[in-house]
Structures are given as structure tokens and as C-alpha cells.
C-alpha positions as CSV (number, residue, x, y, z in Angstrom):
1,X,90.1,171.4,172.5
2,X,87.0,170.7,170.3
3,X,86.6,167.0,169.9
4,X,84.9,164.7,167.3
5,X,83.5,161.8,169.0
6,X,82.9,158.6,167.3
7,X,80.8,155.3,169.1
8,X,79.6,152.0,167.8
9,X,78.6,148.9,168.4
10,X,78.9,145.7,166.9
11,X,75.7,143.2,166.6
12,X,71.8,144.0,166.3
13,X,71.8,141.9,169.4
14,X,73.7,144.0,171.8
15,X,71.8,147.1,173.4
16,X,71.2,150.5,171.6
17,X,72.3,152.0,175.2
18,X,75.8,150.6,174.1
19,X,76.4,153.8,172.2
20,X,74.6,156.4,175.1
21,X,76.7,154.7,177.5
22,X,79.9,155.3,175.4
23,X,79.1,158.7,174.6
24,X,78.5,159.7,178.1
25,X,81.6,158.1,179.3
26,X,83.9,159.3,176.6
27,X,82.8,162.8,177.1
28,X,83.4,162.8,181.0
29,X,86.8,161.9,181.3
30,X,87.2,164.3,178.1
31,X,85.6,167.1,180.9
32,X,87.8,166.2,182.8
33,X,90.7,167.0,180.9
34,X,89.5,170.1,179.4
35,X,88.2,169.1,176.3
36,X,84.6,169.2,174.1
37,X,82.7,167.2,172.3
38,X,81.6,169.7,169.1
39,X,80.4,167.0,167.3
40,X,79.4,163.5,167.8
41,X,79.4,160.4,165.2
42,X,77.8,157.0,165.4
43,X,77.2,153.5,164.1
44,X,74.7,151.1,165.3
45,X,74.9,147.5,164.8
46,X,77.7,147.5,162.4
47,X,81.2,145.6,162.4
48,X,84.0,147.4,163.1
49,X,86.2,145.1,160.4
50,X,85.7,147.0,157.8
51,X,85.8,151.4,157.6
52,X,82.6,151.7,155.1
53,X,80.6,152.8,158.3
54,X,78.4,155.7,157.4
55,X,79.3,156.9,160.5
56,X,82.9,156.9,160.5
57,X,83.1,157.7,157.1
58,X,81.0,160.8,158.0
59,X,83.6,161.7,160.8
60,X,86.3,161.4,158.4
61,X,84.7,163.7,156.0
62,X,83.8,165.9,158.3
63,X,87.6,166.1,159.9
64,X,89.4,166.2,156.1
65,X,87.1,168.9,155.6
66,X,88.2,171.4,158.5
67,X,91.1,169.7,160.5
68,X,90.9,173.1,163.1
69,X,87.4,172.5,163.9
70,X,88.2,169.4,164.8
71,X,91.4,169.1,166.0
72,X,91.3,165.8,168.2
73,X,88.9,162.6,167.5
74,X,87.8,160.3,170.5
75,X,86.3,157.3,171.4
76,X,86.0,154.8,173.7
77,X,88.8,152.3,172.7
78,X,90.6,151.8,169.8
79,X,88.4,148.6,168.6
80,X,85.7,151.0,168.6
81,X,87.5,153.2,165.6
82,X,88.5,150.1,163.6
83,X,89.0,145.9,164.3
84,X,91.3,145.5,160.9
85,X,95.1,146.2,161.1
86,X,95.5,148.1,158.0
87,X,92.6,150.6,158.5
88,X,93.4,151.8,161.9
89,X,97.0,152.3,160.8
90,X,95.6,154.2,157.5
91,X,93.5,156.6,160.1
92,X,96.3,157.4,162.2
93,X,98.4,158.2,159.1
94,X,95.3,160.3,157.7
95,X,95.0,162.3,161.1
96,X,98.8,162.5,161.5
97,X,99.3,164.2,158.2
98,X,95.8,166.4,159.5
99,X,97.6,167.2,162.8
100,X,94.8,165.9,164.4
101,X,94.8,163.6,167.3
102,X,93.5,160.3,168.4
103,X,92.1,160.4,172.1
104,X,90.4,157.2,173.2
105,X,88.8,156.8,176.8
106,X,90.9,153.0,177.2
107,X,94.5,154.4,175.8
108,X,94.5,157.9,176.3
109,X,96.7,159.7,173.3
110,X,97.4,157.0,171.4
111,X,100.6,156.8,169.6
112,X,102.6,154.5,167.1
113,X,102.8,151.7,169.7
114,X,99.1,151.5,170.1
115,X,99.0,151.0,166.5
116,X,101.0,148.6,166.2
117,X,99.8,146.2,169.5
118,X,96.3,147.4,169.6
119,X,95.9,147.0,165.9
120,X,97.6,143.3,166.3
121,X,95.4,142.4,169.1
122,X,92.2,143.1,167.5
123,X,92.9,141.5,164.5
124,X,93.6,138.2,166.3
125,X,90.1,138.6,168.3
126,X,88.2,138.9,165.0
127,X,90.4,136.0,163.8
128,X,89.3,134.0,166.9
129,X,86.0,134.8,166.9
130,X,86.0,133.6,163.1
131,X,87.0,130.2,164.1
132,X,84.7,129.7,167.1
133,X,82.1,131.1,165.1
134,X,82.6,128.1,161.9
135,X,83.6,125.8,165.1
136,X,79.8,126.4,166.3
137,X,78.5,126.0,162.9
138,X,80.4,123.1,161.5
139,X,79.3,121.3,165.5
140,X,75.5,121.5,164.4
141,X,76.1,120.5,160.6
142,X,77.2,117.1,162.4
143,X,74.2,116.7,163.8
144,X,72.1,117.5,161.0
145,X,70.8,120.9,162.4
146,X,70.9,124.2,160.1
147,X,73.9,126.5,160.5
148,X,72.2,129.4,159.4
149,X,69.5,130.7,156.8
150,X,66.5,129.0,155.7
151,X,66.3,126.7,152.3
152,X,63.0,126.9,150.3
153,X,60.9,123.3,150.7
154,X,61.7,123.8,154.7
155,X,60.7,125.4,158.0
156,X,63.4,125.6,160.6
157,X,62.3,124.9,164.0
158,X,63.2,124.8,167.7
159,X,62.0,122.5,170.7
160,X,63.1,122.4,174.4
161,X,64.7,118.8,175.1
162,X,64.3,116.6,178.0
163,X,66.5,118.3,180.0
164,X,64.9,121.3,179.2
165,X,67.2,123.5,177.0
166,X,66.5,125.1,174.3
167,X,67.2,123.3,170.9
168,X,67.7,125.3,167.9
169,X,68.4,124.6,164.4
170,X,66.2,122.0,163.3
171,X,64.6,121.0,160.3
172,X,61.5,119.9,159.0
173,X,59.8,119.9,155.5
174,X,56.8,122.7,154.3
175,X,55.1,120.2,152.6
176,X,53.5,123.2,149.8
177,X,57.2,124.2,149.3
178,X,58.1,120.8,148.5
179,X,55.5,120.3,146.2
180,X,56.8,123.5,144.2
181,X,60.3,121.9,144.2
182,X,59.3,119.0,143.0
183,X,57.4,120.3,140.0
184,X,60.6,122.4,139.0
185,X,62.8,119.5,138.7
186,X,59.8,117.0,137.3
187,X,59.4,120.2,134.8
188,X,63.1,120.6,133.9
189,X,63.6,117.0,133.5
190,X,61.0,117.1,130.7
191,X,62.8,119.4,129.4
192,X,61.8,123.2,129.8
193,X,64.1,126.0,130.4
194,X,64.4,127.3,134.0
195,X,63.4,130.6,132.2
196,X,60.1,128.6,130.8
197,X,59.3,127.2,134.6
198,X,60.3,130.7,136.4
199,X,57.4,132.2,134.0
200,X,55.4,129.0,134.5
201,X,55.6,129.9,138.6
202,X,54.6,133.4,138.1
203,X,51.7,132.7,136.2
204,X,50.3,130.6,138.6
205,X,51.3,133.5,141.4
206,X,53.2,131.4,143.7
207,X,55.7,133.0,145.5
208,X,59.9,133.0,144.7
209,X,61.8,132.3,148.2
210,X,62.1,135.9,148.5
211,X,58.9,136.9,148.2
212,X,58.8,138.2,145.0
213,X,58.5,137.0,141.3
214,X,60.8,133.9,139.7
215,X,64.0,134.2,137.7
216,X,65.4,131.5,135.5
217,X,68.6,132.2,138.0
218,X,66.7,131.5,141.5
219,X,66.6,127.9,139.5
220,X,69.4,127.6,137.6
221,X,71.6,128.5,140.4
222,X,75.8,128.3,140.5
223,X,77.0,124.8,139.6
224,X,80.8,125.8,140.8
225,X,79.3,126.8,144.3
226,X,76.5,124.1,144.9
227,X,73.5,126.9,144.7
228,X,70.0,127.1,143.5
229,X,67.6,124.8,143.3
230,X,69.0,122.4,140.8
231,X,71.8,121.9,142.5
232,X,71.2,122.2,146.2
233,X,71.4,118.4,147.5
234,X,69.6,119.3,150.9
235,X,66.9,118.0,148.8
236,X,68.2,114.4,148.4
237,X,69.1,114.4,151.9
238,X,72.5,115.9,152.3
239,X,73.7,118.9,154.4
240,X,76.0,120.6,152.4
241,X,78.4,122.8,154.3
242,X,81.7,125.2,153.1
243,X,80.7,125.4,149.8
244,X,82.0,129.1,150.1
245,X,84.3,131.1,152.1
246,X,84.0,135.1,152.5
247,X,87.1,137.3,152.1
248,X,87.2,140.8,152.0
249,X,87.6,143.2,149.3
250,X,90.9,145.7,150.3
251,X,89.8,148.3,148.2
252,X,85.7,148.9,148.8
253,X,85.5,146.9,152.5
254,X,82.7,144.1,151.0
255,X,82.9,140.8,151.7
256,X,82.4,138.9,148.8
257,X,82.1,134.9,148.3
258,X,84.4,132.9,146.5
259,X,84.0,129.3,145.5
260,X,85.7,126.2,147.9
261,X,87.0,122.8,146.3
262,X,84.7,119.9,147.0
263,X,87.5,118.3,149.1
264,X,86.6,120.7,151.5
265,X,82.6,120.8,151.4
266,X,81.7,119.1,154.7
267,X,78.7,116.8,153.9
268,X,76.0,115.4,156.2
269,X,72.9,112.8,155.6
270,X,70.0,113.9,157.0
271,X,67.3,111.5,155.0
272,X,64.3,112.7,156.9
273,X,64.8,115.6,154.8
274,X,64.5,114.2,151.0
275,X,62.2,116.1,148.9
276,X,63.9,114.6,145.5
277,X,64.1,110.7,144.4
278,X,67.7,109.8,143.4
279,X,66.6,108.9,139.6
280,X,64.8,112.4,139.2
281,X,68.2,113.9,140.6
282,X,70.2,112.0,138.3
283,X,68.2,112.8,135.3
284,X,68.4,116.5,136.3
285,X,72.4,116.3,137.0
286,X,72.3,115.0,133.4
287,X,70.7,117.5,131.4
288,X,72.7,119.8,133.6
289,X,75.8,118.4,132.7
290,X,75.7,118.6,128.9
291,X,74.9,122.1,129.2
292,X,78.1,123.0,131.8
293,X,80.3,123.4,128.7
294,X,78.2,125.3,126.5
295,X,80.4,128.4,125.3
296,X,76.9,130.5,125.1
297,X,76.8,134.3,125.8
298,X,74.6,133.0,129.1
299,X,77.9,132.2,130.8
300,X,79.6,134.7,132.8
301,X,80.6,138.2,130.8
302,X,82.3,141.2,131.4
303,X,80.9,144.2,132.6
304,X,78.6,146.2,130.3
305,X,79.0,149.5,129.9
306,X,75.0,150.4,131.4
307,X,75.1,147.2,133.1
308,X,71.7,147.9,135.9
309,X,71.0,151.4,134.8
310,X,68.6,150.8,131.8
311,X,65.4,150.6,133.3
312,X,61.7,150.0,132.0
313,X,59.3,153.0,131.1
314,X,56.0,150.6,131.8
315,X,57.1,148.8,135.1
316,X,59.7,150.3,136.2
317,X,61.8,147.0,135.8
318,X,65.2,146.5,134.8
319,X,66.7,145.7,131.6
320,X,68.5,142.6,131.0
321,X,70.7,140.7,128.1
322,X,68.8,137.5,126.8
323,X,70.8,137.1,123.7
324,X,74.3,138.4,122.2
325,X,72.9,141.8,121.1
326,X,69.9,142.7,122.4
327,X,68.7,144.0,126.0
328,X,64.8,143.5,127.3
329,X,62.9,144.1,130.4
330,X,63.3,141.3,133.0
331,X,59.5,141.6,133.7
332,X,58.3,140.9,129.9
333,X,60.7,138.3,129.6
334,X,60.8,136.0,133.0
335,X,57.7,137.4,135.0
336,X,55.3,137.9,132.4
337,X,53.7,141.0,133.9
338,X,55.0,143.7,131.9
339,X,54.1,144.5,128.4
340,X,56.8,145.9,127.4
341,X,57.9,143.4,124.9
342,X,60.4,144.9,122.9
343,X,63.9,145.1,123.0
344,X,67.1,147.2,121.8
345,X,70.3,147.2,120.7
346,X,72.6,147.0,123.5
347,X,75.1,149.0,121.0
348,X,72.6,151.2,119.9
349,X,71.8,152.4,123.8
350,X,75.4,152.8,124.3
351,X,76.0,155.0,121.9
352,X,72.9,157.2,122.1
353,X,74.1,157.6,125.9
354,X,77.5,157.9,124.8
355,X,76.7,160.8,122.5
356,X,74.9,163.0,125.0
357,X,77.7,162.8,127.6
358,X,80.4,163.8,124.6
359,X,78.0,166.6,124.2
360,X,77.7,168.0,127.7
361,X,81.7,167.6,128.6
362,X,82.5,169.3,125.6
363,X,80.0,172.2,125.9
364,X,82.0,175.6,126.8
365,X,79.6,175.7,129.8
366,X,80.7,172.8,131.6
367,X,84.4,173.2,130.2
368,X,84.8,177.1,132.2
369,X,82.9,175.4,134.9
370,X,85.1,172.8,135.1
371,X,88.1,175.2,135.1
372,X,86.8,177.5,137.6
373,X,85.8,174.3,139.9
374,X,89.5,172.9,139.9
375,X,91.2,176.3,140.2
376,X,89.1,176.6,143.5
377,X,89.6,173.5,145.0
378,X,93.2,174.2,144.1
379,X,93.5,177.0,145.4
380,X,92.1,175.9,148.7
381,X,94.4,172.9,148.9
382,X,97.2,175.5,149.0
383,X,96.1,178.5,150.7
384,X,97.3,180.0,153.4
385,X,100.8,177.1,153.3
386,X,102.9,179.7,153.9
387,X,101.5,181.5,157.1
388,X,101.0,178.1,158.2
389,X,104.9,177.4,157.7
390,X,105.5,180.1,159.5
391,X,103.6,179.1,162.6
392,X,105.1,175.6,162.7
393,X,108.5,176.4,162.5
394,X,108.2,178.8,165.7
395,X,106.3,175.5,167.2
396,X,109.1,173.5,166.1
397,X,111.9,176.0,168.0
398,X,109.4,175.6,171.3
399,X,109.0,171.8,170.9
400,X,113.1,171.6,170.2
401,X,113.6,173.6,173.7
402,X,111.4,171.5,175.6
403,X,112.4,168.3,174.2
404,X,116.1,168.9,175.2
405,X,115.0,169.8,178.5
406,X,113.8,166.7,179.2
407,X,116.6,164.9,177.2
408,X,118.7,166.6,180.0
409,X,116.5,165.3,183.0
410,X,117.2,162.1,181.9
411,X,120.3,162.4,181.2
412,X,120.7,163.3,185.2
413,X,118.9,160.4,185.9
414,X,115.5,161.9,186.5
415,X,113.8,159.4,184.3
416,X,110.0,158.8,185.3
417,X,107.5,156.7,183.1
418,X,105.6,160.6,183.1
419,X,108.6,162.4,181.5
420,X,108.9,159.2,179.0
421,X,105.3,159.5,177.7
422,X,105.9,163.5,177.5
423,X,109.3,163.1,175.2
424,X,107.0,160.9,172.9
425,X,103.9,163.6,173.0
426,X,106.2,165.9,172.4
427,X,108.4,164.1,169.3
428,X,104.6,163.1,167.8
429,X,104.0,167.2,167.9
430,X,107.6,168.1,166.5
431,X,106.8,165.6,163.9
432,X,103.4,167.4,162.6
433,X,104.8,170.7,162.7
434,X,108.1,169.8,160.8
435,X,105.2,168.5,158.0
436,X,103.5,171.5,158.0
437,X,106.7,173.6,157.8
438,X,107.5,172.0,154.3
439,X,104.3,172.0,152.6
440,X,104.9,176.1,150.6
441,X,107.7,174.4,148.8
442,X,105.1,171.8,146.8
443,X,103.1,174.6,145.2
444,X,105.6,175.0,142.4
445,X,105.0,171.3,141.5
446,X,101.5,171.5,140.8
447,X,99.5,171.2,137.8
448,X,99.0,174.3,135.4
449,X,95.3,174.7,134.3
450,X,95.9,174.3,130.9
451,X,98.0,170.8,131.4
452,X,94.8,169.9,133.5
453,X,92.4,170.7,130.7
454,X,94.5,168.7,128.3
455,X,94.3,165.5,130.5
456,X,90.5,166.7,130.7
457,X,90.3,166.2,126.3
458,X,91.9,163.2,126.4
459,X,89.3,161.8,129.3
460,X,86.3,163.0,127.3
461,X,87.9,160.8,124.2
462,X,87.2,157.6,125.4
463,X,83.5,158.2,125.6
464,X,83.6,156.4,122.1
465,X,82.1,152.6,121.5
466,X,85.2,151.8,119.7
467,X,87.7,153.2,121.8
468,X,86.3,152.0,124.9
469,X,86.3,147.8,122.9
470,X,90.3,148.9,122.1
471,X,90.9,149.2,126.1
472,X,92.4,146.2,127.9
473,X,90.2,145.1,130.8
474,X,91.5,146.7,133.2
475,X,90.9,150.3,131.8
476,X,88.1,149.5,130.4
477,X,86.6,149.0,133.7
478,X,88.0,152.5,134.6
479,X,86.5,153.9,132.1
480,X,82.6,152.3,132.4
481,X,83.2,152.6,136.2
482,X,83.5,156.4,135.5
483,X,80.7,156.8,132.8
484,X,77.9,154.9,135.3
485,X,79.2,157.3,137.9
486,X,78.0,160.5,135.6
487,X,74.6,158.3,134.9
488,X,71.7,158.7,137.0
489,X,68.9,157.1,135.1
490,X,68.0,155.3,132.0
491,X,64.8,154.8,130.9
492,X,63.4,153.1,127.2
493,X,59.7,153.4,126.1
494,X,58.1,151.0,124.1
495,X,57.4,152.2,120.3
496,X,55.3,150.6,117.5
497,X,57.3,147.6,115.7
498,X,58.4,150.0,112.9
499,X,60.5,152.8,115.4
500,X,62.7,153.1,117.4
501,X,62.5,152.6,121.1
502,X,61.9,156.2,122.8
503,X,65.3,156.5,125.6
504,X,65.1,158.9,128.4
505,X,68.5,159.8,130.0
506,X,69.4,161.6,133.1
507,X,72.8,162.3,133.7
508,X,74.3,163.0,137.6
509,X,75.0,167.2,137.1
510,X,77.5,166.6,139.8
511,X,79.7,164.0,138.4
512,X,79.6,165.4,135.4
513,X,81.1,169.0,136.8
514,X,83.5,167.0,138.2
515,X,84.6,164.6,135.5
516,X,88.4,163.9,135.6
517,X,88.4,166.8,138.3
518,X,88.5,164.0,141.1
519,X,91.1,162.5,139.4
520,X,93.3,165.6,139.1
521,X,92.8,166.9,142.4
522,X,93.6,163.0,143.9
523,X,97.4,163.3,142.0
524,X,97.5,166.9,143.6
525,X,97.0,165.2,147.0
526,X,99.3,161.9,146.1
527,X,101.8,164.5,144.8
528,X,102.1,166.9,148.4
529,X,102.1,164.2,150.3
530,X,104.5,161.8,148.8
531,X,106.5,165.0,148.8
532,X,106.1,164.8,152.6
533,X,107.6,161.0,152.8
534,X,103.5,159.5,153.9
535,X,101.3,157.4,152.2
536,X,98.7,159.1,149.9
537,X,95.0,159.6,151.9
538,X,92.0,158.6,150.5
539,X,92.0,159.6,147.0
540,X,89.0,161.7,145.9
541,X,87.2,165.0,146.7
């Protein structure tokens, strides 16, 4: 049996030999048992907590694509497939609907039961690990050390104690960092914007923490969350910590950061470390304060519709919202090295992009294009279903013989552990096959082209400025979500005062061919497999 094989590792401080060493032993024992490797898959350095793994997400491809060229996947042990509950179950759903099986070196065939304990037991190591990990950190918060990343205004530092070991985690002030931090608050207390001293900085060509140029958010910072520089009270001598917590996104994997109450921020005085005087701080907490309220257009907004696709003709930078209507280069505005000095209508941009993608999707070009893309991917969805029938209901007659034979055994009393595992091989296999024997009956459910290239219309009507402010949120975001997937790039030239700016657009050919075909092809799928009592796959092409 050709095998995919699939290897990772976790951290960038194990061993790259991690992964040689797993992909010689998997594919030994799978020798051994008459199988090989046709193919082999790999992550280095990544988690295995979350499935959006290039690697992985490569092998599934790969096996969605042609389930008979790779009939089996493999891998070490089950950890090294997934760590989260819910996406190793998903997998073995996905390949059981596939008929493709899951071989790992540790578990052999593995089955619902491995799902189900494996999947339990891996989830409770990360869930450890996560607790011994803030355990660790919250231990060297109490004793004023970092526990983790590096604040601007300090160099972290280690030293080897008297009785010898290594001590890491400490602090101690850059002394020309903490000279720009003072200036900043000295700068805002006297009023200017954080926009006015992020251009101030640049012009003087000091450095941002990261390297490159100021933003009036670097200063400004998250109030809610503790961040940025006017708000980060490391530099009156307190070591904030669990001002945030990190939870994972179901849908796209990503961890994303979310906000703790101050009842739980754990707080620590470390005075050797004050950059700031208490009455600047205060004076700076004050004219923060009467600005918190503010109902401007500054504080937090939807999602635009080219929200980080409009991008600069002179430097390349990206465009930006400064006031309620009009978008400018980031560069002109907050680092002063661009000349580009004009801006646009936000609406205006919209609707000239807008316009051209109404114009392409309606075009008779893309339209029989369109048609002739579905119709094949249809086609291939459902060829061949009734050969394949065929096939597995003979399977299912053999599997039925051999199944009551051993029901028979152990009805006798011939009832070894080896004849238990093969009655389960052999009821998984029955089990694929029966799916497989019930698929030609679905074809009379699907879509007809011409209900398809209705839906199609009414998806190419919402490219319209007005329709698209009519949507509630939720579709709304749909519908940008699909119109940045179909642009590629945005570019706006500068013009003399009295014309328009000059806008270059690129569209993605690709997304566009396959506007609102993804979506019809994904209720295909949904449709033949909630037929077949399973959880829809992955939606998509």
C-alpha cells in the first residue's frame, strides 16, 4: 500500500534530526509490513495544536485530491498528526469518508478508540504544559525578573550567581532608550499628538522598537490591555503581568489576544527600574483620560471594504484612514518620508474597484468560463460513483462472510485479543464500503447549471456600495471577505491638486474564475455527505 507520511516537531529548540529520525523509523516498520512511503510531508518547529501547518495542510490536499494514490497516511504517533481534540477527530472523519487510513508507528491502525483516548490525552498534556508554562513565568514575575520579550528603555540580561547557575531574566535600563521615553511622555504632556512625536522621532532618525519608523500607535498603545508606551507602568516601576490571555480561533487555528480584568493583572515593584517620575505619569494618565471617551472615528471601526490593499505608487507604503472620509499614505502622514501627500475618497476607491469587478464577472468571457469550470469540477465529484458502487457492494458481501466467521469463532469460545482487533478492522472496512455503495443515488440531488448561474447573478449584485452598507455585519463581512479575496493589488498615484488621483488595480484571475464557484461546489460536498449521515469536510476547492 502507497503511503503518505507526515513528521513534525514541535519547538525551534529541539533537533532538525527529530524529523530524519521519524521518517526513517516510520518507514521501517511500514517495510516491514509491506507498505511504501510515495510521498513524504513535514513541519519543522511548529505546534501541533493547531492544523494550519503547511505541511499537513499540504498532505491533506494532496490526499483529498487522489484518495487511491494515497490510500493510507502514517506517522509516528498520533500527537505528531494533531495535539487538539477536535482536529484529530475532524481528520479521521475526512479520511474515513476518503477510505483512507490512519497508520501511526506508536498505535498501529488506529481506530475510534484511539480517537477518542489519544485525542483526550493530548489535549490534557498541552493543557498541563500551559499551566507549568504561566507557573514558570508568573515564579519570575515575583521576583522582578522578565517573563518574556524585551520592553523598549531596557536591556535584559543574565549573570551566573554565587552558586554558579545561570540566572536569566533580568533587567537593567538602556540609558539612550530611556532618554527617548522620556522625551515622548515630556512631549505629550505638553501637549502634542502621538502622531506629532511619532513624526518628531522619525525626523530625527531614531529608531521605533522594531526597527523601523514611528506610528502614533507604537505610542498611543491599548488602554483596555495596558500597552504602548503611554501606558506601560514598567516605566514607573511596576511589572505588569496577565494583562492578556491567548485563546484560539476555531475557525482559522490563530491565537489571538483578548483583554483580562485588572483584578487579575499580577503586579510587581521593581523600582530599580523607573524611567518616569509619578507627577509626569499622572499628568500623562490625565490627558489620557479625557480623551478615553471621545466618540471619534479613531476608535475602533469595522472592517473596510479595501482595508490593507491600497497601497502607495511613490513608496510603496500603505494607505491608511486619518479622518471620517479620506484614506492617505502612512508614510506622508506619520513618517514624513514620502511625498505623496494627497489623499482620496475612501468611497470613491471603493467604487472605482467595485466597478471593474462588476465588469469582469459580468463579461460573457468569465460567465462560460465560469460554467464550464463548475460543470467540470462537477463532473469529477461524481464520476465514476456508480462503478465504484459496484465494487463496494461485492467488498461488502466479502467483509459480511468474513465478519460472521469470526462472530462464529467467538461464539465457540475462540475469542483471542487478535480475532477482536480483526472484527473491528474488519467493521471499520464494512463501514467505508457501505459509504461508497450509496454515493450514485446523490447525483439526482445536485444543482442544475442554470440554478448555479442564478445564485452566480445574485452574488455578482452585491458588488454595489449601497448594497453592501444595507448588509447586517455579519454578511457584510462575507461579502468584503470575498471581494479582498478576488483583489490582488491596489495602487494610487499622486496627481496635481486639480485631478483625480491615478488608481491602478489588479485583480486575482483565479478568484475571480472562481467567484461563488467555491461556494457552490462546498454545498455540493455538504449536500453528498450529509446524505451519507458525516460531518461536512473542509469546505472549499
Amino acid at each position: 500500500m502507497r503511503v503518505a507520511l507526515y513528521a513534525r516537531y514541535s519547538s525551534d529548540k529541539q533537533s532538525e534530526h527529530s524529523i530524519e529520525d521519524q521518517i526513517a523509523l516510520v518507514t521501517k516498520r511500514l517495510a516491514a509490513e509491506g507498505h511504501s512511503v510515495e510521498e513524504v510531508f513535514t513541519d519543522y518547529a511548529i505546534s501541533g495544536s493547531s492544523a494550519n501547518r503547511p505541511g499537513f495542510q499540504a498532505m491533506l490536499k494532496a490526499v483529498k485530491a487522489d484518495p487511491e494514490r494515497f490510500p493510507m497516511i502514517a506517522a509516528e504517533a498520533l500527537d505528531r498528526l494533531s495535539r487538539n481534540q477536535a482536529d484529530i477527530a475532524r481528520l479521521y472523519e475526512e479520511m474515513v469518508y476518503l477510505g483512507v487510513t490512519i497508520w501511526t508507528a506508536e498505535e498501529g491502525r488506529v481506530d475510534e478508540l484511539h480517537i477518542g483516548l489519544k485525542g483526550t490525552m493530548n489535549a490534557l498534556f498541552l493543557k498541563s504544559l500551559k499551566e507549568k508554562i504561566r507557573r514558570g513565568q508568573v515564579g519570575q514575575v515575583k521576583r522582578g525578573k522578565s517573563a518574556g520579550g524585551k520592553a523598549y528603555g531596557y536591556d535584559v540580561v543574565t549573570h551566573v550567581d554565587a552558586r554558579g547557575q545561570v540566572e536569566r531574566g533580568d533587567r537593567v535600563i538602556n540609558e539612550e532608550e530611556a532618554q527617548v521615553v522620556r522625551q515622548i511622555f515630556q512631549d505629550y504632556v505638553a501637549g502634542l499628538s502621538p502622531g506629532a512625536i511619532a513624526k518628531s522621532l522619525n525626523g530625527a532618525g531614531i529608531a521605533s522598537p522594531q526597527g523601523g519608523i514611528w506610528r502614533a500607535s507604537t505610542i498611543n498603545g491599548n488602554r483596555k490591555r495596558g500597552m504602548g508606551f503611554l501606558h506601560n507602568r514598567l516605566y514607573i516601576g511596576e511589572l505588569v503581568y496577565n494583562r492578556v490571555r491567548m485563546v484560539k480561533d476555531p475557525e482559522t487555528g490563530k491565537r489571538v489576544s483578548r483583554p483580562n480584568p485588572k483584578s487579575e493583572w499580577i503586579i510587581e515593584a521593581v523600582p530599580n527600574l523607573r524611567i518616569i517620575d509619578d507627577e509626569t505619569w499622572a499628568k500623562a494618565q490625565a490627558r489620557k483620560a479625557q480623551h478615553a471617551d471621545r466618540p471619534t472615528h479613531r476608535q475602533r471601526r469595522a472592517k473596510t471594504l479595501l482595508q490593507g490593499l491600497v497601497h502607495c505608487a511613490e513608496c510603496g507604503g500603505r494607505y491608511t484612514q486619518k479622518n471620517k472620509d479620506y484614506i492617505y499614505c502612512m508614510n506622508a502622514k506619520e513618517a514624513r518620508n514620502c511625498t505623496n501627500t494627497r489623499g482620496i475618497k475612501r468611497a470613491e476607491i471603493e467604487e472605482r474597484v467595485l466597478s471593474v469587478l462588476r465588469f469582469a464577472l459580468q463579461n460573457e468571457r468569465f460567465v462560460n468560463i465560469f460554467k464550464q469550470e463548475f460543470n467540470a469540477a462537477l463532473k469529477d465529484m461524481t464520476s465514476g460513483q456508480a462503478e465504484k458502487a459496484k465494487r463496494a457492494e461485492k467488498q461488502i458481501k466479502a467483509l459480511d462472510k468474513q465478519i460472521g466467521n469470526i462472530i462464529d469463532a467467538i461464539a465457540e469460545g475462540i475469542g483471542t485479543p487478535a480475532i477482536k482487533q480483526k472484527l473491528i478492522d474488519l467493521s471499520a472496512e464494512r463501514e467505508i464500503a457501505e459509504m461508497k455503495s450509496k454515493a450514485p443515488c446523490l447525483t439526482a440531488h445536485l444543482p442544475e447549471t442554470h440554478e448555479v448561474l442564478n445564485r452566480y447573478g445574485d452574488i455578482v449584485g452585491t458588488l454595489d456600495s449601497r448594497t453592501l452598507n444595507q448588509m447586517s455585519d455579519s454578511h457584510r463581512k462575507i461579502a468584503i471577505d470575498r471581494i479582498q479575496r478576488m483583489t490582488d493589488t491596489i495602487t494610487v498615484s499622486p496627481a496635481p491638486m486639480q485631478k483625480n488621483p491615478e488608481v491602478t488595480f489588479s485583480a486575482n484571475f483565479n478568484a475571480l474564475i472562481s467567484f461563488g464557484f467555491g461556494e457552490e461546489i462546498a454545498k455540493v460536498q455538504r449536500l453528498l455527505v450529509a446524505e451519507e449521515g458525516l460531518e461536512p469536510p473542509t469546505p472549499g476547492l
